[in-house]
C-alpha positions in Angstrom: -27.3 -8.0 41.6 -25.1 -7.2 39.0 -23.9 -3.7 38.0 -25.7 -1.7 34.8 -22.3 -0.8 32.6 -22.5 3.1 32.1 -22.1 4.4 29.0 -20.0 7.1 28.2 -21.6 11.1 27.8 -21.0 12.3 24.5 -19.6 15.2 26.0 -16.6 12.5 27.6 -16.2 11.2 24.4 -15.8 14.2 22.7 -13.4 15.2 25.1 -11.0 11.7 24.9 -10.7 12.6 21.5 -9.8 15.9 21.9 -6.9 14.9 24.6 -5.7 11.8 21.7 -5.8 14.6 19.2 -3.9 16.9 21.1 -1.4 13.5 21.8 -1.2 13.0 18.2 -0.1 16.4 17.0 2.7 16.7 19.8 4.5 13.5 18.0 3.7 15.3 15.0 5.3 19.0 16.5 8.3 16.4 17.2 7.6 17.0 20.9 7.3 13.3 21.9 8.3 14.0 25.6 4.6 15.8 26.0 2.9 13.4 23.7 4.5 10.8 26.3 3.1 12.6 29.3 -0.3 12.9 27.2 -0.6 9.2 26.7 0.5 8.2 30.1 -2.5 10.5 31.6 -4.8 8.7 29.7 -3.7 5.3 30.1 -4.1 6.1 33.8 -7.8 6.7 33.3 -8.4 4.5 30.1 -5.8 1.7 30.2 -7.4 -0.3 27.4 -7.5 2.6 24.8 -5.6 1.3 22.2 -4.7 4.4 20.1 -3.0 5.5 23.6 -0.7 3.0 23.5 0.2 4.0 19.7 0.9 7.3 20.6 3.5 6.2 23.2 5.2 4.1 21.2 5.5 6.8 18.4 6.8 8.7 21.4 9.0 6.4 22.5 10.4 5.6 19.1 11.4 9.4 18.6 13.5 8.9 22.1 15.1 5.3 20.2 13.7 3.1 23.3 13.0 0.5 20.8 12.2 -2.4 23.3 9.9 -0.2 24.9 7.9 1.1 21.9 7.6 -2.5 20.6 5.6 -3.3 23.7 3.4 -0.7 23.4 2.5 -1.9 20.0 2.3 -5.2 21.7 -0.3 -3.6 24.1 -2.5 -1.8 21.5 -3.0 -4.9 19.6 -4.1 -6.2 22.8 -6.4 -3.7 23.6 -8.0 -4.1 19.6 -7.3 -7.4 18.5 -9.1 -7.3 15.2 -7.4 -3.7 14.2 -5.3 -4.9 11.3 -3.9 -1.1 10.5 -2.2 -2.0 14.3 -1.1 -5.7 13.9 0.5 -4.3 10.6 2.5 -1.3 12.3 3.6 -4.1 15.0 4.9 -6.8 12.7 6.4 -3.7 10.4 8.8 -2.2 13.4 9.4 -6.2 15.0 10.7 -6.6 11.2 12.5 -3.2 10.9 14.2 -3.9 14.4 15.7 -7.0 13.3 13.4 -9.2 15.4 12.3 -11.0 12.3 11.6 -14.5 13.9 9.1 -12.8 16.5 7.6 -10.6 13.9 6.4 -14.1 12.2 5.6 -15.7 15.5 3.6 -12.6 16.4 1.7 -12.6 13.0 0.8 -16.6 13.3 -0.8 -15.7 16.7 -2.5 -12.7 15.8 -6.3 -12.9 16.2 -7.2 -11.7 12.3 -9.6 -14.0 10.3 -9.5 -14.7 6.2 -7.7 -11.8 3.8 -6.2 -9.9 7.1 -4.6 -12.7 8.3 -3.1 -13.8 4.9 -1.9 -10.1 4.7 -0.6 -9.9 7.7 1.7 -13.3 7.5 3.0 -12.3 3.9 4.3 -9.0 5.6 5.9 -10.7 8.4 7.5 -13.5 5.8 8.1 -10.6 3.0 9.3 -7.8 5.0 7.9 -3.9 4.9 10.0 -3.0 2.0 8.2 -5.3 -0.4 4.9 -4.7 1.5 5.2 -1.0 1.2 7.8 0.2 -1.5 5.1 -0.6 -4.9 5.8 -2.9 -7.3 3.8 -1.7 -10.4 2.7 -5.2 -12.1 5.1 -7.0 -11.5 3.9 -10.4 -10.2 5.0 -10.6 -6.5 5.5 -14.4 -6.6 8.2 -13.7 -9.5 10.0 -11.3 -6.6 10.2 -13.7 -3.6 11.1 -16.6 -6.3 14.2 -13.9 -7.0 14.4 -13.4 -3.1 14.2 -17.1 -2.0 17.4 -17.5 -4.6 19.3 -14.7 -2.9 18.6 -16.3 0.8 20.1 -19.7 -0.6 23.3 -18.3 -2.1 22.5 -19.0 -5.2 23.1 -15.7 -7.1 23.4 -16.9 -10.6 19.7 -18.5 -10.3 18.6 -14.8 -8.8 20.4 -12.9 -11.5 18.8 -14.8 -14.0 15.4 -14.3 -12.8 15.8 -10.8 -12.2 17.3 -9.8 -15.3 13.7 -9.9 -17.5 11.8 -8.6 -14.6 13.9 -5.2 -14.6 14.2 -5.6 -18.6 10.2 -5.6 -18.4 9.6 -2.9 -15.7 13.0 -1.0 -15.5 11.5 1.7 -13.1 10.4 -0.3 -10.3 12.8 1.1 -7.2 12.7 -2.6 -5.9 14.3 -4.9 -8.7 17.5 -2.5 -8.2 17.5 -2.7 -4.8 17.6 -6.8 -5.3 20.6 -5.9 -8.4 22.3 -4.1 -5.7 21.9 -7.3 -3.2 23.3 -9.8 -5.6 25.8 -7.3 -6.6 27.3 -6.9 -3.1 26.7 -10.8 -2.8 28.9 -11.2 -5.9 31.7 -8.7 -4.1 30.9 -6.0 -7.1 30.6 -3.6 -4.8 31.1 -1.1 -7.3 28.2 -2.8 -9.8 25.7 -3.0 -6.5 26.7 1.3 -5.8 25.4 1.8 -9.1 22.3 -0.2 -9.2 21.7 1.0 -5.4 21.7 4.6 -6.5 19.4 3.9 -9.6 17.0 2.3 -7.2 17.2 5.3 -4.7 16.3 7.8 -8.2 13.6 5.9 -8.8 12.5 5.7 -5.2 14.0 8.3 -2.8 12.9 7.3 0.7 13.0 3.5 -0.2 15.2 2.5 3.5 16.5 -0.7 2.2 17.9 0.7 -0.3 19.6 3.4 1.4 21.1 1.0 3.9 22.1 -1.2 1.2 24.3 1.5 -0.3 25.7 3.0 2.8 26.8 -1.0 2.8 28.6 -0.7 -0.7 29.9 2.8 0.3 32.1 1.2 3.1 32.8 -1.6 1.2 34.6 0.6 -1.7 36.2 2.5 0.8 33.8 5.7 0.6 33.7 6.1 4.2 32.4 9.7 5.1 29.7 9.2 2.3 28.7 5.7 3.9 28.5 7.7 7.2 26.3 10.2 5.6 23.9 8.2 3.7 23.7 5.4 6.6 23.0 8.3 9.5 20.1 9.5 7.6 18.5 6.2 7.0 19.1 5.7 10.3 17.0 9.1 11.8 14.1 8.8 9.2 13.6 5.3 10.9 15.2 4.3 14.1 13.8 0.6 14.0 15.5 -0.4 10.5 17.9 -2.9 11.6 20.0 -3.0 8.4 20.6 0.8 8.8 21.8 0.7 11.9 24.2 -2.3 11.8 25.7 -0.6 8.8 25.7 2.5 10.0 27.5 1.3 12.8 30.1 -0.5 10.6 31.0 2.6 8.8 31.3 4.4 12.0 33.6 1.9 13.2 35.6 2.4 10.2 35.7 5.9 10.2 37.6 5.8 13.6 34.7 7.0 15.6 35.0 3.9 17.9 32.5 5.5 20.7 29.9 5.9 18.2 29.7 2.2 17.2 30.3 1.1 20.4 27.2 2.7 21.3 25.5 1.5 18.6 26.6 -1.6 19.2 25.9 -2.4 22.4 21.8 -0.9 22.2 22.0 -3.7 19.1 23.2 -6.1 21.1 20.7 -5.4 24.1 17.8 -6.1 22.1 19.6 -9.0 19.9 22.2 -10.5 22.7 22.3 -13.8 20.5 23.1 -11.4 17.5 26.9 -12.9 16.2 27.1 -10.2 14.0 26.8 -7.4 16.5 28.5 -9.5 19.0 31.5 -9.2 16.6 31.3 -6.0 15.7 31.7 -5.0 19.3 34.7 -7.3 19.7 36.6 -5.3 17.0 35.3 -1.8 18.4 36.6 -3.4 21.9 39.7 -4.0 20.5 40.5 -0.9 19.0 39.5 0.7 22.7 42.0 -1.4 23.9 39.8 -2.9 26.1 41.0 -6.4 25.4 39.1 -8.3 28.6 35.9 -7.2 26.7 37.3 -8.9 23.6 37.4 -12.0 25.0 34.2 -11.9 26.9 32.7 -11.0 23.9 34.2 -13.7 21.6 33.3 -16.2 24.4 29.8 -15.6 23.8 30.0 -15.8 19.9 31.4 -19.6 20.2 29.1 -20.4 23.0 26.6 -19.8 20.4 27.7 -21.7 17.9 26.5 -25.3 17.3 29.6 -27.8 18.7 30.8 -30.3 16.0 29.9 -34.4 17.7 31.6 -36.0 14.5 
């Protein structure tokens, strides 16, 4: 004979909230090592509660154990597989953390039916800055025309489409952010600084943007700015890949070899296919002086690298 399910007192219920709430405003008290303890206790009696598993990855996020956070987002959506608000917070950090292949794999797979869905996929093919960071009017097919132009090199097709956009809505943070792009694509570093900084007026917390000039900053040789801009990208929002590769560039540059090597190599940890990190590291090696780990290092970028039959 099978087994009635029992249904929760009201009396448990209101007290599982209670303990999430009390989970939730430790992350927000920037104590993440009790809202870890908090979640873990009620995972142990509740493993399928998905807003659990979102408070441990905010937690876990705070203490930059990216890998690990990303899999409890990976359980949440699990444990509610027709949340959107948590198949969008996944794809978002897979995206910020670089992992932009698996953020669209994850987003072709995830269980969402109709507008959700279509949502979902145009964030993990757009990215969260153009999800999130508004546009006003302008018509978002107009932006990834500019966009798909910039991917294919062709910068005097995505100048000329981006030139009446910003002529038409000059105060939208996001068509400077794309200037500043083709800019530093062009090597007018000094051009993209200018239209990065306008962008960042317009829009002060907008993280591409900020990454992007701690970018044009070390390219025009304004090193201690670069490190300054870059670092605080970097702590608003540990997943955003661009930051931290940049930030670990300028470091690098600024002589403070330890510091990009440490960057570096939690880069390469999650990306170890990553040729960019891979060579950042071989030039941090090499001003260590440890030359064994140049060459291991450069081994692994030419393994990588398709082999020439003709």
């Amino acid at each position: 004979m099978a087994r009635a399910q029992m249904k929760a007192s009201p009396q448990a219920i209101a007290a599982l909230k209670a303990q999430l709430a009390a989970a939730n405003q430790a992350n927000e008290a920037k104590r993440p090592d009790i809202a870890l303890e908090k979640a873990d206790r009620l995972l142990a009696t509740h493993p399928r509660l998905a807003q659990a598993h979102l408070v441990r990855a905010t937690a876990l996020m705070s203490f930059r154990k990216v890998d690990l956070a990303l899999a409890a987002l990976s359980e949440a959506a699990k444990c509610a597989p027709q949340d959107e608000a948590i198949w969008t917070r996944y794809v978002t950090d897979l995206h910020r953390a670089g992992q932009k292949g698996r953020a669209r794999r994850v987003a072709e797979k995830a269980p969402l039916k109709g507008l959700a869905k279509k949502r979902l996929k145009a964030l993990a093919k757009g990215g969260p800055n153009l999800a999130t960071t508004s546009l006003g009017d302008v018509p978002p097919e107009r932006v990834h025309e500019v966009r798909r132009a910039i991917e294919a090199g062709r910068l005097d097709d995505a100048r000329d489409l981006l030139d009446p956009l910003i002529a038409d809505w000059p105060e939208v943070a996001f068509l400077h952010n794309m200037r500043g792009i083709i800019h530093m694509e062009s090597g007018s570093n000094g051009a993209a600084e200018q239209a990065l900084r306008r962008a960042l007026t317009l829009s002060p917390g907008f993280a591409e943007a900020q990454a992007n000039l701690g970018a044009a900053l070390s390219r025009t040789g304004q090193i201690r700015e670069a490190v300054e801009v870059l670092s605080a990208a970097f702590s608003a929002n540990p997943l955003d890949y661009a930051a931290k590769y940049n930030l670990a560039d300028a470091l690098y540059q600024a002589g403070r070899l330890n510091e990009a090597r440490i960057l570096g190599e939690e880069m390469r940890d999650q990306s170890p296919d990553n040729n960019d990190v891979l060579t950042h590291l071989a030039r941090v090696y090499g001003g260590m002086g440890e030359h064994q780990r140049v060459v291991e290092t450069i081994q692994k970028v030419w393994a990588s690298r398709p082999v020439d039959m003709g």
